[in-house]
DRENLO-821424 format. One line per 5 residues: for each residue y, x, z of C-alpha. Coordinates in steps of 0.25 Angstrom, whole numbers. Layout:
residues N
Y,X,Z  ...
//
This chain:
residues 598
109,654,401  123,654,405  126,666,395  121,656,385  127,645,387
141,654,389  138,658,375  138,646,369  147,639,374  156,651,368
150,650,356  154,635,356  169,641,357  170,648,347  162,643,335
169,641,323  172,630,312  164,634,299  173,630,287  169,620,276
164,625,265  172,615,255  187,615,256  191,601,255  202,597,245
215,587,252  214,573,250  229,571,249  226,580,235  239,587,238
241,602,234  251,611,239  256,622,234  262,636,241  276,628,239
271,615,247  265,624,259  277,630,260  285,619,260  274,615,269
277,627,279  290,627,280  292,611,282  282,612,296  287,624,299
302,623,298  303,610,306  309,604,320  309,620,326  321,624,317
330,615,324  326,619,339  331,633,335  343,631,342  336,626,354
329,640,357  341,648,354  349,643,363  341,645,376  329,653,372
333,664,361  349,663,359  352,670,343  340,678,345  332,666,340
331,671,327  323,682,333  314,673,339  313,666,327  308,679,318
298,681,329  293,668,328  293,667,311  284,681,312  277,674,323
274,662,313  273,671,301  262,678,307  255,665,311  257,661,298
251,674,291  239,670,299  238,657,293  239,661,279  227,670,281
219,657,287  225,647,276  219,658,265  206,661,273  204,645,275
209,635,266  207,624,275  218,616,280  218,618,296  226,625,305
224,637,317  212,626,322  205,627,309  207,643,308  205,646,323
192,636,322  186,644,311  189,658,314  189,660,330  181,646,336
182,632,342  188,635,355  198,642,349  200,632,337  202,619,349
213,628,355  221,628,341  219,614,338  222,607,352  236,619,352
238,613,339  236,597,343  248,602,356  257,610,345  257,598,335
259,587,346  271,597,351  276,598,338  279,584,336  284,581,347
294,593,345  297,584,334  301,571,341  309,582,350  317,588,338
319,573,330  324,567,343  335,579,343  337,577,328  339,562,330
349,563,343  357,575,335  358,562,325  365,554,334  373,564,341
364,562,353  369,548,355  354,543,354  349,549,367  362,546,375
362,531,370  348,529,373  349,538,389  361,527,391  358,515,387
344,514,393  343,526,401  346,515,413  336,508,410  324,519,407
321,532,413  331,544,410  320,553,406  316,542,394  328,539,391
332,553,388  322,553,379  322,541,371  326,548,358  312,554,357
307,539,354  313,538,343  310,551,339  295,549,340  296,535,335
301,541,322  289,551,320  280,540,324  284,531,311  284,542,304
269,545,307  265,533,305  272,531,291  265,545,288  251,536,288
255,530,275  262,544,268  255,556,265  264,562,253  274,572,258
274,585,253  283,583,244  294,575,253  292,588,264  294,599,254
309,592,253  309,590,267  306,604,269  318,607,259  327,600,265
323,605,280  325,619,275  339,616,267  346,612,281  341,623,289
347,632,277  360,626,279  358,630,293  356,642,289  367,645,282
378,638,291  371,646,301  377,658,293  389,652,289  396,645,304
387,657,311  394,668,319  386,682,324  391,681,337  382,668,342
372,679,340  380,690,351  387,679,361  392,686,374  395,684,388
410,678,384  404,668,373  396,661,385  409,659,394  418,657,380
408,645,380  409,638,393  398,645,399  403,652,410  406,642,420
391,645,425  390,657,415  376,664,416  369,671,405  354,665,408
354,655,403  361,659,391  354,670,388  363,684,390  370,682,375
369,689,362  360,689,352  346,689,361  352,682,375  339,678,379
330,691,378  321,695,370  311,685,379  321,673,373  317,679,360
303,677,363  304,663,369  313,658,358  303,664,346  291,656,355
299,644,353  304,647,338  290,647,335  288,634,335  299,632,323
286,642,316  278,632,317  273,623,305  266,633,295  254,631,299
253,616,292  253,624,279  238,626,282  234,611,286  236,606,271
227,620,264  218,608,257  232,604,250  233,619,244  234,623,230
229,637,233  228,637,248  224,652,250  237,655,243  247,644,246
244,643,261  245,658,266  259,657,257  264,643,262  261,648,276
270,661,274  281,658,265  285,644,274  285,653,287  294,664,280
302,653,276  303,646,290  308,659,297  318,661,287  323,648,290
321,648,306  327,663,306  340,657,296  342,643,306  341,652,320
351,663,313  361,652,310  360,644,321  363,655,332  376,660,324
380,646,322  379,644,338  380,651,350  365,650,356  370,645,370
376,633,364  364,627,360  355,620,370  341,620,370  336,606,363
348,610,353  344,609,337  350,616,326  359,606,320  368,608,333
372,622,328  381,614,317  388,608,328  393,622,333  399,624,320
406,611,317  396,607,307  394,593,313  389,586,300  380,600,298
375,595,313  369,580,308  366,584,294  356,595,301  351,586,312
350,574,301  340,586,294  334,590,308  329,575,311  325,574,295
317,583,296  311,582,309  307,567,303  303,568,289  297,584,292
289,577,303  283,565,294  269,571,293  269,580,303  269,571,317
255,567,322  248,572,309  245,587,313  241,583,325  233,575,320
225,585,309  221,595,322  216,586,329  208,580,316  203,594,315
197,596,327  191,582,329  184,586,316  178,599,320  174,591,336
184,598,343  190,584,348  184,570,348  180,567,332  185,553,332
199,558,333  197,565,318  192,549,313  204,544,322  216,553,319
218,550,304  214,535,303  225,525,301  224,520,316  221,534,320
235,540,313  242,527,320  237,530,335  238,545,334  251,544,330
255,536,343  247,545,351  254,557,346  269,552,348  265,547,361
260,561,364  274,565,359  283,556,367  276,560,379  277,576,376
292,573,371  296,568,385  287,579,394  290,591,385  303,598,382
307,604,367  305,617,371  291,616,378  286,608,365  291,621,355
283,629,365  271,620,366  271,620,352  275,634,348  263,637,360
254,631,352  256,637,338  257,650,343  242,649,348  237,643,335
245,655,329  238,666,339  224,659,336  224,661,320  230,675,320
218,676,329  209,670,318  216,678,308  212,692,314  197,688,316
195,683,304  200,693,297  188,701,301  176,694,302  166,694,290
168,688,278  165,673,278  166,662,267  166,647,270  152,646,269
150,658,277  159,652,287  150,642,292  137,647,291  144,658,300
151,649,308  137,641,311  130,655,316  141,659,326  141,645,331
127,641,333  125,659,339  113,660,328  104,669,336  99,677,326
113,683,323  114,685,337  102,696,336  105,700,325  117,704,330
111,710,340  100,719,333  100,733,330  107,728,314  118,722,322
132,730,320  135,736,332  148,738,340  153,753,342  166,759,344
168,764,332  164,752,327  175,746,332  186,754,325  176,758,313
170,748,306  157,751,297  160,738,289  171,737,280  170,723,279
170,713,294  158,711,300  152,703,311  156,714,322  167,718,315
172,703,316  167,701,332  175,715,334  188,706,329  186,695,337
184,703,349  195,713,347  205,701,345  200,692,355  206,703,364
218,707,356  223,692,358  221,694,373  228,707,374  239,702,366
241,690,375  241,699,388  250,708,380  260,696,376  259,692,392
263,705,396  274,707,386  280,692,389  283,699,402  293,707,393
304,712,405  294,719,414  290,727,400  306,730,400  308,732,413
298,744,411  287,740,422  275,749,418  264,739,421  267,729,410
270,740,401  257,748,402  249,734,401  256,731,386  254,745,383
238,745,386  238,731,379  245,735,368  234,747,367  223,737,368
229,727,358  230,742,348  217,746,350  209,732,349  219,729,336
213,741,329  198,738,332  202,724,325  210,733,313  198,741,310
187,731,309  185,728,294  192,714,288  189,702,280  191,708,265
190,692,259  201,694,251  213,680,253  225,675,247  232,681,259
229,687,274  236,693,285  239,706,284  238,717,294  227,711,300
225,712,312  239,716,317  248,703,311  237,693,317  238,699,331
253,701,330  254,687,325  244,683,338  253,694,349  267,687,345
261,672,345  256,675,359  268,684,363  277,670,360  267,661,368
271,669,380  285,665,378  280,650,382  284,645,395  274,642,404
275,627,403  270,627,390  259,635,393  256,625,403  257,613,394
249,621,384  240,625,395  237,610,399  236,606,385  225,618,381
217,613,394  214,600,387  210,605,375  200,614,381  196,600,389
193,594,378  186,605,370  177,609,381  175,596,384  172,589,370
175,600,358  166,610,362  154,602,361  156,592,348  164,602,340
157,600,325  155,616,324  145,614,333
//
């Protein structure tokens, strides 16, 4: 009896979202071409994380950022690989929610969409954060000293250091509001994206002009040339040179860089808007990620020769490298652009994502159905929008800059892990169409019993070990697919034990035996399991693009994702851990039972 009920309850887990046989045209009657979805890419992508460079390499990665920034851009690229696959496989506009919901299950489907509800809510008020630094950059920072002295008598000292966020946040709050009467943009954020990318390549290139090589090989006498020798001590410094901080501050800087990756994903939210999505998505997705590195990898070159990386200070942003040079116009005129752009960048992009995931998962019962009614009517828009600033103002004061671009870079790099995840098992399992889909999806949810025995009768395929590593299909079957789940169910938790492990990177120097003959055995688990998944038979539905070297570039893309989440302090793990135990709360407690594939 308990048996049973266990095994429903796990059914109830992991039952999928069939998909819908019609694919419903937009109703803005918009269509994009590969162009727009580039400009598309590149304009979320290349957004308020370009101008927090200067911040991490100061204190986290010193010159060595553009290292860190190359191991984020492939991190983001292989992310991104994964989701060209999907937006070919799937021409629905969603995100990692929709994919993980109809390739791995509900439970795991609720995990990505409340990560994303967090990363979305953190993203924006990243936003206030960086507008309020633009603004103050302005003024010459006489906006946060006029307002601490002239009421700081009168109000706490921890508000009135603050103040300049209200006006921040009051900004984006008129701006959402006055996106409820404008839907028209495209063409107004394809020159906006223009322009963003025209001041990062003067940048760029006076970054080559004023730089000089040796900011990238500062020594002992450049630190007590520059003052810092009354209480000289290399720590907090870093040691000099072009990696000061270690290769563990290239690994910290490259989990925090990663959230200047973030943004491509919003290609695959407007697939209904395509000309040819199975073609202009997987390209859009791509060619705006190559063209973001290039640009990230140009701005962190130039702006570590332009300045010496201990003379910037954490909270410093890239228009400040101008002052080092003498360029004080240079200095406004990209701290004009910084706040333009952080404005006018952000005009449809405040409250209205989070608004479409949590649309998304009222629709399908994983949270209370009226919010799906609530979230888009006019009062609905009007109220969220207060409830999401207020949200803001209240993580703004409790959270740092830095805890936010890991909270949010958390985040992503889980949704990132999940549809690699779903990339490799859907490679192998049989072959389905739409229709298909959800007749198939209806048997595994409602455990028909009659597959069950014939599963289990003497036609059934059988499990052998030469099964496992000779196939006698040519084509994925139903074993062949439960193999796949299986084997990478494990693979993702030994290359988890492997990352915790390697994260303890000087006892592996230090050439303590223990830890070395753990990641040798793991490594010889994580071979042998990857080729059982090699040899089973894959999906030969030919598409307009897939990943290639299945299944190494998926688990690559899901080792170095989990590799940088190890890189997160603890107090964000905490916040995300008090976060996730909500989540689960509210699934267990109402998601699990009214969800509409039920």
């Amino acid at each position: 009896m308990l048996r049973q009920a266990l095994r429903r309850f796990g059914q109830k887990l992991v039952r999928r979202r069939p998909l819908e046989k019609k694919v419903y045209p937009s109703k803005s009657g918009i269509k994009l071409s590969t162009l727009d979805f580039v400009a598309l890419g590149v304009g979320h992508t290349v957004g308020v994380g370009v101008y927090f460079l200067a911040s991490v390499a100061s204190n986290q990665a010193g010159p060595s950022i553009v290292i860190g920034i190359l191991v984020a851009g492939l991190t983001s690229l292989l992310a991104g690989l994964c989701y060209a696959e999907f937006g070919a496989r799937l021409p629905r506009s969603g995100s990692a929610y929709l994919y993980t919901y109809v390739t791995m299950g509900e439970l795991w489907a609720f995990i990505t969409g409340w990560n994303l509800i967090l990363s979305l809510v953190a993203d924006a008020v990243i936003v206030v954060h960086a507008g309020t630094l633009a603004f103050n950059i302005l003024y010459g920072d006489q906006i946060s000293e006029t307002l601490h002295e002239s009421i700081s008598q009168h109000v706490l000292q921890f508000i009135a250091g603050n103040l300049g966020y209200f006006a921040m946040i009051l900004l984006l709050f008129i701006i959402e509001i006055q996106y409820l009467l404008y839907h028209e943009y495209h063409i107004i954020f394809k020159l906006l994206t223009l322009v963003k990318l025209l001041v990062l390549s003067f940048v760029i290139i006076s970054g080559f002009m004023k730089g000089d090589l040796h900011n990238w090989n500062l020594t002992e006498e450049d630190y007590i040339q520059a003052g810092l020798n009354d209480t000289f001590s290399l720590g907090p410094l870093g040691s000099g040179g072009f990696v000061p901080f270690g290769f563990e501050g290239i690994l910290r800087g490259a989990a925090t860089c990663f959230y200047a990756f973030i943004g491509f994903d919003n290609i695959v939210t407007k697939v209904e808007e395509a000309q040819t999505p199975k073609c202009s998505i997987p390209k859009g997705i791509v060619i705006s990620l190559l063209i973001c590195f290039l640009v990230y990898f140009g701005v962190s070159v130039a702006l570590t020769l332009m300045v010496p990386y201990y003379q910037l200070q954490p909270g410093s942003t890239l228009s400040e490298a101008f002052l080092h040079i003498g360029w004080a116009t240079a200095y406004y005129v990209v701290a004009f652009s910084v706040f333009f752009n952080i404005v006018t960048g952000n005009y449809m992009n405040f409250t209205l994502p989070v608004r479409q995931v949590i649309y998304m998962m009222a629709m399908d019962g994983l949270l209370f159905p009226v919010l799906a009614r609530f979230l888009f009517s006019t009062y609905g828009r009007f109220l969220t929008t207060v409830i999401f600033v207020t949200t803001g103002v209240i993580m703004a004061f409790l959270f740092g800059l830095t805890h936010l671009l890991d909270l949010r870079s958390l985040g992503t790099l889980i949704s990132y892990s999940l549809v690699a995840f779903c990339v490799l098992i859907i490679r192998y399992q049989p072959e389905w169409t739409n229709e298909e889909n959800e007749a198939q999806v209806q048997e595994e949810n409602l455990g028909n019993e009659a597959q069950m025995q014939e599963e289990n009768g003497p036609a059934a395929e059988k499990l052998t070990l030469q099964g496992l590593f000779f196939p006698g299909s040519p084509t994925p079957t139903p074993l062949s697919g439960r193999i796949v789940v299986l084997c990478s169910s494990l693979l993702a938790l030994l290359l988890t034990l492997l990352c915790l492990v390697l994260a303890q990177w000087p006892g592996l120097l230090s050439g303590d035996p223990a830890p070395i003959t753990v990641v040798v055995l793991l490594l010889g688990l994580i071979t042998g399991i990857t080729g059982v998944i090699w040899r089973q038979p894959q999906s030969s539905t030919p598409f307009p693009f897939k990943v290639p070297a299945v299944p190494l570039l998926p688990l690559l893309s899901i080792f170095v994702n989990v590799y940088l989440m190890m890189q997160m302090t603890a107090a964000t793990w905490a916040q995300f851990g008090v976060w996730m135990l909500i989540g689960f709360a509210l699934y267990l407690g109402y998601g699990i039972w009214h969800s509409l594939v039920a």
